[in-house]
N, C-alpha and C positions, 0 to 999 in steps of 0.2 A: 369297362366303359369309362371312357373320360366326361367329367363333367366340366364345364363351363362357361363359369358366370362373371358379364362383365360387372367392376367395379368402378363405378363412373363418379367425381367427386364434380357436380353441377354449381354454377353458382348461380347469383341473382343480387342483383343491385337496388338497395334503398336509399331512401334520402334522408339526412338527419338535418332539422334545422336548427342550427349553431350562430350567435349571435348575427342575425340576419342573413347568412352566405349557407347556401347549400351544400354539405361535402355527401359526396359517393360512399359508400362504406360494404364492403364484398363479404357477404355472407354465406357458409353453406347453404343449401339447401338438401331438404332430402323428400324422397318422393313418395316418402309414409308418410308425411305432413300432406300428403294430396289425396289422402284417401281418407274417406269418409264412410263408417262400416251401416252407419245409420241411414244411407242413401238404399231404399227401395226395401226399411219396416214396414211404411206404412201404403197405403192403396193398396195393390194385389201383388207388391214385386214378393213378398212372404220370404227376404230374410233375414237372416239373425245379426244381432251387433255386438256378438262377444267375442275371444282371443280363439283364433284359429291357426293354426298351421300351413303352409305352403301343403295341400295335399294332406296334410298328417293325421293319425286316429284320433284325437280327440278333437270337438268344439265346443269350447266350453264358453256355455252362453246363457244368459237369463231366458228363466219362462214365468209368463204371466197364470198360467195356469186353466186360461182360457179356450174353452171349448168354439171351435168353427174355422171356416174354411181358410179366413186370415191370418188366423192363428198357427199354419204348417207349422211355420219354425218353431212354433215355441213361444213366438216374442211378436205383437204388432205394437206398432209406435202409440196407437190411440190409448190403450191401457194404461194405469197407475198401479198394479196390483204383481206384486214379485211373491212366486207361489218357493221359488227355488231355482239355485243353478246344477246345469246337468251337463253330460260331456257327450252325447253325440246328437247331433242336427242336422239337416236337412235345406239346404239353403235352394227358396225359390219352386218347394215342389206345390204341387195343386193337393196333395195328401197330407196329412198328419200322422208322423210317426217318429219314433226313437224318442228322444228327451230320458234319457238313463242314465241311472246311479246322481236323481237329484239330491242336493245340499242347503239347506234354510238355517242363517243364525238368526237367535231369538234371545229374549232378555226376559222371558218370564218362565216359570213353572211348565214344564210339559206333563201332559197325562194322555192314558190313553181311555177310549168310554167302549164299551163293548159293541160289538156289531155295529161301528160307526164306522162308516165310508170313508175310503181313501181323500177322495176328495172334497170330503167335509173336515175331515183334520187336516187337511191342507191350509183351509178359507181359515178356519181357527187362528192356524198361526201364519199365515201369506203378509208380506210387506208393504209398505206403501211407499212411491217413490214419485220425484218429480225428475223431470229432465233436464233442469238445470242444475242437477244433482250428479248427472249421470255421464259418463266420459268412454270414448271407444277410439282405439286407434289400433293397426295390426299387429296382434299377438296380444291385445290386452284389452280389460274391461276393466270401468269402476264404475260404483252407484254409491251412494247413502242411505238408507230406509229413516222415512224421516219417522215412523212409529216406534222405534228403536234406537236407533240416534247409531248402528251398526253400518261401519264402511267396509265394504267387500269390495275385495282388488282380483281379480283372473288374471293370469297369464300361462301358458303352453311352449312346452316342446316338442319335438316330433312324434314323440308316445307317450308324455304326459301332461299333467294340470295342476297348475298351482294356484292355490286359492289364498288371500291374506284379508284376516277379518278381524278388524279392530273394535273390540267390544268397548262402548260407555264403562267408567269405576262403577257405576251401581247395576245393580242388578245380576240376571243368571248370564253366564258366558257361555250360550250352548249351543251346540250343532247337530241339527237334525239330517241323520241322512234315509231316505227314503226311497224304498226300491218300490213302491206300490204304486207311484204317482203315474199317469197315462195321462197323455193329452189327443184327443182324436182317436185315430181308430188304434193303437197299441194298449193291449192290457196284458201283466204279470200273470202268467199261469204257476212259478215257483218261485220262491224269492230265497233267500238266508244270508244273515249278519252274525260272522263272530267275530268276540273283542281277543286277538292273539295274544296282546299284550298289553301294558300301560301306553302303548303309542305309532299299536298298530291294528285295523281293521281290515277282515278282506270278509267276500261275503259273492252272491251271485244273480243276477235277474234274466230268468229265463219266460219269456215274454211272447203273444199272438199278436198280428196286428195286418199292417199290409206287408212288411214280412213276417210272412208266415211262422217262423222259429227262428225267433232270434235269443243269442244269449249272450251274456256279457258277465264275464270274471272280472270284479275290480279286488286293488290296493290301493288303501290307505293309509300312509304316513303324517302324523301329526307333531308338531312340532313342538308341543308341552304334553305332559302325562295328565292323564283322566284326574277329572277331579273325581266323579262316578259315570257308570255309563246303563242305560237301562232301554232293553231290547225289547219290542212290542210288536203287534199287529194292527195296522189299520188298513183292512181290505183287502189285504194280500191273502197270498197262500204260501203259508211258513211264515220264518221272521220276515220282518217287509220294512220295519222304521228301528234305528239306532239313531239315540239319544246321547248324548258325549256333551259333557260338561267338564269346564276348564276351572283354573283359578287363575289365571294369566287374562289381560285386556285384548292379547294380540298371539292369534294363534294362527299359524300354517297349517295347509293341507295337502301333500300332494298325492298325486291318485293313478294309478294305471289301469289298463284295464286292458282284457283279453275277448277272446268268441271262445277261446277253448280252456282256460284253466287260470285259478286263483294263482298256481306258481308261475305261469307264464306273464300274468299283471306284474307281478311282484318283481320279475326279470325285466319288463319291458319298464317299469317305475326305477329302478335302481340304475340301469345302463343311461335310460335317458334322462335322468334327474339328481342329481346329485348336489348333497347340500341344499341351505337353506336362506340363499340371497335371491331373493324375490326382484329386485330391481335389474342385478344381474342377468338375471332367465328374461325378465321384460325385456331387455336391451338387445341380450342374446335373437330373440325373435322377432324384435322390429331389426334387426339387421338382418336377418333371413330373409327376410320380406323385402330390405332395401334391395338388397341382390336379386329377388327374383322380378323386381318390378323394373329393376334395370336391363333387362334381358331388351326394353322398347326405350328408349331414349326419346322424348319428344319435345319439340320447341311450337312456343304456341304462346301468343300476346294475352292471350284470356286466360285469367286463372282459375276460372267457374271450369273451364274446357278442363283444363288439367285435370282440377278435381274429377270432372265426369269422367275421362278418361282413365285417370290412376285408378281408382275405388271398379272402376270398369274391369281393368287388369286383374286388382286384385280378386275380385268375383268369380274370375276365369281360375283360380288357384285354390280355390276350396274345395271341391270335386271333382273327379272321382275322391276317395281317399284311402289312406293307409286301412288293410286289414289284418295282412300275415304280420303276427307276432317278430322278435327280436329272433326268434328260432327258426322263424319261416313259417310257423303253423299257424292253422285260420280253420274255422268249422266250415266244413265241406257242405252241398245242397241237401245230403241224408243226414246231417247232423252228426256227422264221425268228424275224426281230426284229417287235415289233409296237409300237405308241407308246400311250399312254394321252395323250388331247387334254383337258386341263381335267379332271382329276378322278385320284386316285390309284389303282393297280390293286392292289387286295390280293388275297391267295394263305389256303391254307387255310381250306377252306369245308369244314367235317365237319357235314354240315347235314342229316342222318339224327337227328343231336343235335339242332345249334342251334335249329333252327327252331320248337322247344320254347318256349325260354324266353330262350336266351339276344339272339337277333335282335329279339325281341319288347322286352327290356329296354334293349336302344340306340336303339328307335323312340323310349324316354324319353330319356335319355342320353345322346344322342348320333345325332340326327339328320341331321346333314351328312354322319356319316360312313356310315349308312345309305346315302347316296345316292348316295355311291362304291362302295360294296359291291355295292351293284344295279349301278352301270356296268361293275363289272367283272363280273359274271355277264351281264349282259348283252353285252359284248365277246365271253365265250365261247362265246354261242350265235352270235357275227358269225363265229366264227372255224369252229363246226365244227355249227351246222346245230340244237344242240337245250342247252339250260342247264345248267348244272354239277350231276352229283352228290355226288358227290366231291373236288372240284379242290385237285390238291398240286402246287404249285412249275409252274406251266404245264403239267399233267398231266391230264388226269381217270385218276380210279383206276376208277372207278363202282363204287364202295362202298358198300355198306348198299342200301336199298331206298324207292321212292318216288320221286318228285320234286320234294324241297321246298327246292328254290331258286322253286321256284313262288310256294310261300307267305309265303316273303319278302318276293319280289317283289309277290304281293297285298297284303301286310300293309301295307309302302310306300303303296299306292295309293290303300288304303282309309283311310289315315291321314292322305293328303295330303301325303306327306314327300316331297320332291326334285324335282328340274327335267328328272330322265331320259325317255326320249318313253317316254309311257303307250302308244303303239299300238305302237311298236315289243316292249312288255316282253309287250302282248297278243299278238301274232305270237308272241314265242317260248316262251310259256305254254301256248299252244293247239298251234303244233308239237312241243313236250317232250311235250304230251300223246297225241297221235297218232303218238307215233316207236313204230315196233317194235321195241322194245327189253324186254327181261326179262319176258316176258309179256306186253308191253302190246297187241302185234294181239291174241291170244287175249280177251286183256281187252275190247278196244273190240269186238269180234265179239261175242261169248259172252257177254258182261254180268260174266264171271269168267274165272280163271288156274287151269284145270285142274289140281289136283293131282300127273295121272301123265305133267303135260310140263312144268310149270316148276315148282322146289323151290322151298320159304319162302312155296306160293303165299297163303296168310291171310294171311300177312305183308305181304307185296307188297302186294295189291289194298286192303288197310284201310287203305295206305297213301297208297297212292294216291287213294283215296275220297277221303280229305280234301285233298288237294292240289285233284281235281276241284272240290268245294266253293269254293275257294278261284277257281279261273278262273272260276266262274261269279258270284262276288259280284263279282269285277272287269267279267266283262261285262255285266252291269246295271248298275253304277256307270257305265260308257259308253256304256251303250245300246244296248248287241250284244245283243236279245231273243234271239235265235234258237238264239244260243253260249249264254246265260244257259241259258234252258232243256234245252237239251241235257247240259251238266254238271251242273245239278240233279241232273236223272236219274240221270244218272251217277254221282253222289256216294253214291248209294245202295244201292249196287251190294253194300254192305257187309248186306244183308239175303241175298245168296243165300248166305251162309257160315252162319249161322245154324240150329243145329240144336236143333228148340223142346224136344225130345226131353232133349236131358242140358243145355242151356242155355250150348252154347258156341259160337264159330264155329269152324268144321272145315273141312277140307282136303275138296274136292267134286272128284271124279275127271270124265272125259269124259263117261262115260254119267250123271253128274248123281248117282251115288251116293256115300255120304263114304267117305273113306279108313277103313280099319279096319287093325288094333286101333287102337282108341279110348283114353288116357288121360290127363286133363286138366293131370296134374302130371310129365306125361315131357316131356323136352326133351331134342332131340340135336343137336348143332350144328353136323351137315350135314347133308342127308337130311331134315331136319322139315318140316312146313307152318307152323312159324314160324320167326321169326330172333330167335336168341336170347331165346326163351322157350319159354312154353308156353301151353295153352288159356286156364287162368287169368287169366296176363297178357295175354291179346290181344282179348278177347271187349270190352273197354272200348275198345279204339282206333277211338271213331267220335266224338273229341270236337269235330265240326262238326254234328250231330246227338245230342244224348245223347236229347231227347224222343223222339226216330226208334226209338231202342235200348230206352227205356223199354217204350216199346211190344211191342217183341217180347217182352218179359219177361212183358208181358201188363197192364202199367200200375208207379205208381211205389211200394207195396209187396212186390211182389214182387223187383221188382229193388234196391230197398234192401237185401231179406233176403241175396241173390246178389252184393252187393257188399260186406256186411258178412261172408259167408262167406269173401272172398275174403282177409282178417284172420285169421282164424282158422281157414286151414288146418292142419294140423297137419304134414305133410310138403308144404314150397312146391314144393319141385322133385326128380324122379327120373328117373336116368339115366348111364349111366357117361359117357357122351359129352356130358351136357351141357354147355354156355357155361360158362366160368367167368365171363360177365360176369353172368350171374343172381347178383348179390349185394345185401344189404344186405335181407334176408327179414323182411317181417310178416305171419305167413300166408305166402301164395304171391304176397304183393305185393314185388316187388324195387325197392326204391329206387336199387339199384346200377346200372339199366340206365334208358334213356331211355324206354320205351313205355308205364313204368308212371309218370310225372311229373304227368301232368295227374288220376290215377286218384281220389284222394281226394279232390278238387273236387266229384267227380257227383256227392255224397250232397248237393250242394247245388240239384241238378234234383228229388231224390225225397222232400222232406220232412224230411230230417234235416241240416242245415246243423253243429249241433253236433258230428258226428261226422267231419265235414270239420275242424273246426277240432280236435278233440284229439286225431287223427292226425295232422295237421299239427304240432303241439306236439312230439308224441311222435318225429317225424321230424326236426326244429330240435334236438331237445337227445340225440337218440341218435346218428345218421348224422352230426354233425357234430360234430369236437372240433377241439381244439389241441394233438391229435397227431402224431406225421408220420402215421400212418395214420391221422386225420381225416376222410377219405371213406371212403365203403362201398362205391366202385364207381369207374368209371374217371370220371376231371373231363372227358375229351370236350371239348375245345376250350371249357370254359367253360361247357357246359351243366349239369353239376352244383353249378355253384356260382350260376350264374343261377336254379337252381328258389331257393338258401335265402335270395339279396337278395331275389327280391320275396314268397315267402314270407316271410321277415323283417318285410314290410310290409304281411302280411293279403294282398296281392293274387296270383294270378295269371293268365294267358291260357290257358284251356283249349281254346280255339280260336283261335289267334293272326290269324287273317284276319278274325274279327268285330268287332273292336276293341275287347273285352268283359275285365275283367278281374273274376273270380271271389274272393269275398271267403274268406281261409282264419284265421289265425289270429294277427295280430302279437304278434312276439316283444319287438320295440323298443317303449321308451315314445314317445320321439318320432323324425320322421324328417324332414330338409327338403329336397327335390330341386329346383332351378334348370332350369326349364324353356323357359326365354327371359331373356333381360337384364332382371334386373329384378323375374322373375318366379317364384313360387314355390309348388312345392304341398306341402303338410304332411300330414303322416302324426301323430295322435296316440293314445296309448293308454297314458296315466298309470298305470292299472294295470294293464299287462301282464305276466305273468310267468312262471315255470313251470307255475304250479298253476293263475293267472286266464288261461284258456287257452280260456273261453268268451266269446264276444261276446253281451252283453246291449241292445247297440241300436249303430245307426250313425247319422251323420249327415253330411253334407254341407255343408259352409258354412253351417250351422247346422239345418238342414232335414233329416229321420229316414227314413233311405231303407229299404222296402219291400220291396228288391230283392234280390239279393246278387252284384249285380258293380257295377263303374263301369266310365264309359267312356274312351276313350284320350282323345279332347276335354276331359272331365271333368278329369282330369291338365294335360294340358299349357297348360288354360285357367288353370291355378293355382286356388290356392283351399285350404281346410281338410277333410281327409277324420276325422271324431272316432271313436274305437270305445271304448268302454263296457265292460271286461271283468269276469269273473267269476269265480268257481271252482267255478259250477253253470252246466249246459248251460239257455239259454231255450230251450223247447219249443214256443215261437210265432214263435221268428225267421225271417223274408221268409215267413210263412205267412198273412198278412193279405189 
């Protein structure tokens, strides 16, 4: 497979003033300077600001040690309290889990006190920090502990973690490393630490949690010999804490780590880490990062916009991530060794999310890596019978609802991306569909998911609708009429929820009556007929069909009226028990949560395209800053920042299997994506801004399109996409 990434040297004009006259002076620029890792710690966006990898196995990031729902990653911005750094995270989930094989220096005496809780000798010796102390840019961390006066520097290569801690002259110079520590729902069911040598640790944490067996083989390389080292228990089971003490101010650490064996860390630390120039490895990986942020090229007079936008991209390149070892091997769903043959096996697939926006933006982006994504959902259906819904660290959680690793996998297909066997992806598309699992015999019986036997059932089934959709454009693409037809059907299943009556889809009990009490803007987040929402938000989730849905409204006036209602509710949501992921409210539309992403698009099925675009405006410059709290909802593995990149670019997929991308409102004047060697497609809109936030015509390679989407072909064939903006809505656009 060819790779290629363009290397774009940008520049940017300052002004110096020199005895009264202004001169110009041309400076590089780079577009790591535009990303800010600390955008969306704090409110609910829940991620991490420490040195990550384009994709790669380790993140190695500060944790505060704090227990609760803000705390996913590891890290929220409102805390002062550093419990340790660890090397795998979770960027943007609603869960808490991973944070392994944590690292704490300290500067006094360790002990251990018998039957004393993991995270009580944690608080013992936890840091204190301020954030003016504290520093993040991609592929690297730094902090201070102002209780210790100890500077800790992070930075990552593709499979490993380099740690540089500069200890005060006085005092202990020691590093605790701690396999006991849990934050949320992860706890060590086996731990053990041995010292190999004077200047090597390897040891293992096999761990419960929301995944279910997860394990992790590290190495450790240090880069001074033990001054002593003393191995203890606090809370674990086996060894759980190694104590390493130095006599040097300034010690290395670098670390690998495995799912299947202390030599396979040790292989993946050695190939990918070599030597002991820490500034080098930094550089090495904010240049990875330059490269892959260059894959989008954009021009843009606001440099807050950039910001939002770079830091946006980079978000989109933390997960999925590396799992198969330097050998190939990764622990299979039974916990045995399995091998990935010719292609890399990545982990974290939160695809209740992604399948939105973010999987749909690497079918641009990043195509090859597409095709490994798909093999490895495809390996997990060789391993246990039906596709990933959820899949953590060789885990399925079966999280969230639907099955849109389906739609992925169509999306791939109907795009033409990869060399994976298209009948094999059909086999396990068509069996994921047919598995009884969470409703689905009901569903594939009944045409629906009974209300008074499976909870979330709207939820579910509108979910599933479109995933249906999705097998069935694959099986026409191959010429399975039969399958085709059958899932058609199927797809439509989102009509028996449909009450013409108050104009929502409702939760239908066995005897085919709907559930009562009826209220469009309650939401409880257990017990509902949605997931995490409510009527409001759910009654849109058929965007492989919106004409389908128009229809029920009774044509495309009435359901304009019904969508623009949905702006201007006045109370978006009620309930003591509701989600708190229902965030980020216009009306009762939540930008904070995934179901409502593709929502503002349809007004470009019913006549009004303008109002797709200055709600889109209105969502680019509200829901996103250059704060730590920046997002208005949790980042989800990157699918909150996938909706503002191609938002960013006028475009998005409101049904990611059709290959259709829905035209909304670019915020960028220009944008250049590299779509093959060589090749390139442009994005222009000289006057786009706040205010000129209407499209007054588009064109295509110079040609005035009628329409208002482009195709995925259209993109990656290259070429000039032109848009014409305003700061009056045209009232005839794609009405021709």
């Amino acid at each position: 497979m060819t790779k290629y990434i363009p290397i774009v040297a940008l520049c940017c004009i300052i002004f110096v003033s020199c005895g009264g006259s202004e001169k110009k002076v041309s400076v590089p620029e780079r577009l790591t300077d535009f990303v800010d890792p600390f955008i969306g710690t704090a409110y609910h966006g829940h991620t991490y600001p420490g040195a990550a990898y384009p994709f790669g196995q380790i993140q190695l990031s500060p944790d505060n040690g704090t227990q609760g729902w803000d705390w996913c990653s590891g890290y929220h911005y409102s805390d002062s309290i550093l419990s340790g750094f660890s090397h795998l995270h979770l960027s943007g989930t609603g869960i808490g889990d991973l944070a392994d094989i944590s690292f704490l220096p300290v500067t006094v005496p360790v002990t251990f006190i018998e039957g004393e809780k993991n995270e009580d000798f944690v608080k013992r010796y936890s840091g204190k920090y301020n954030h003016k102390d504290e520093s993040a840019s991609p592929g690297f961390y730094s902090v201070k502990l102002q209780n210790n006066d100890v500077r800790a520097e992070l930075t990552v290569t593709e499979r490993a973690g380099l740690h540089r801690y500069s200890f005060p002259v006085k005092g202990e110079k020691t590093i605790i490393i701690n396999l006991g520590f849990a934050i949320n729902w992860d706890k060590p069911y086996k731990t053990d630490i041995t010292v190999v040598d004077n200047k090597l640790v390897t040891g293992s944490r096999l761990s419960t949690g929301w995944a279910k067996d997860q394990h992790v083989y590290f190495a450790v390389r240090f880069s001074e010999p033990f001054k002593n080292t003393t191995l203890g228990n606090a809370g674990g089971e086996g060894r759980s804490v190694g104590v390493i003490s130095f006599e040097t101010s300034t010690v290395l650490a670098k670390v690998g780590i495995s799912s299947v064996s202390v030599e396979n860390a040790i292989a993946n630390l050695d190939a990918s880490l070599q030597g002991w120039d820490f500034e080098a490895v930094k550089q090495s990986a904010s240049d990875v990062w330059e490269k892959e942020l260059s894959k989008i090229l954009i021009t843009s007079d606001d440099q807050d916009q950039k910001k939002i936008f770079y830091t946006s991209l980079y978000h989109t390149m933390v997960a999925p991530a590396l799992f198969s070892d330097l050998n190939g091997q990764f622990k299979g769903l039974n916990g045995d060794v399995q091998k990935a043959e010719g292609y890399k096996r990545y982990t974290v697939f939160s695809l209740w999310d992604t399948y939105r926006a973010l999987h749909p933006l690497f079918t641009i982006t990043d195509p090859g890596r597409v095709n490994d994504m798909v093999k490895s959902m495809l390996d997990h259906y060789k391993q246990c019978g039906i596709l990933p819904v959820w899949e953590l660290e060789g885990n399925e959680t079966f999280c969230m609802v639907g099955n849109h690793s389906i739609s992925v996998i169509a999306e791939a297909i109907m795009k033409n991306i990869g060399d994976f066997d298209k009948e094999l992806a059909f086999e396990a598309m068509k069996a994921t569909s047919f598995n009884d699992r969470d409703g689905m015999g009901l569903y594939d019986k009944l045409g629906y998911m009974p209300a008074d036997k499976v909870p979330q059932s709207v939820a579910k089934s509108l979910e599933v609708a479109v995933d249906d959709w999705a097998v069935a454009a694959v099986a026409q693409k191959l010429g399975k009429t039969k399958d085709a037809e059958y899932f058609f059907r199927r797809a439509e299943s989102y009509r028996q929820y449909f009450d013409k009556q108050t104009g929502f889809m409702r939760g239908k009990l066995s005897n085919g009556k709907w559930t009562e009490p009826f209220d469009p803007i309650f939401s409880k987040h257990e017990g509902s007929d949605y997931t995490e929402g409510n009527a409001w938000q759910y009654v849109w989730i058929v965007p492989h069909n919106p004409e389908g849905l128009i229809s029920l409204f009774g044509g495309k006036e009435p359901f304009a009226e019904k969508l623009d209602q949905l702006f201007k509710v006045e109370q978006g949501v009620a309930g003591e028990q509701a989600s708190p992921d229902i965030s980020g409210l216009i009306g009762a539309y939540a930008h904070g949560n995934e179901p409502g992403h593709h929502t503002t698009f349809l007004f470009n099925f019913c006549g009004r395209p303008w109002r797709t675009q200055e709600l889109n405006r209105q969502i680019q410059t509200t829901m996103y800053t250059t704060a730590p709290d920046g997002l208005c909802g949790n980042e989800d593995c990157g699918q909150m920042s996938a909706w503002y990149v191609l938002s960013a670019l006028g475009i998005y997929p409101v049904n990611p299997s059709d290959t259709k991308y829905q035209f909304g409102s670019p915020i960028v004047q220009e944008a250049r994506i590299e779509t093959a060697p060589g090749k390139f497609f442009t994005v222009k809109a000289p006057l786009a801004s706040k205010e000129n936030k209407y499209i007054q015509e588009v064109k295509l390679n110079g040609q005035v399109l009628s329409r208002s989407y482009i195709t995925h072909e259209e993109i990656v064939n290259g070429g000039t996409l032109e848009f014409t903006m305003g700061n009056m809505p045209n009232l005839n656009l794609f009405n021709k």
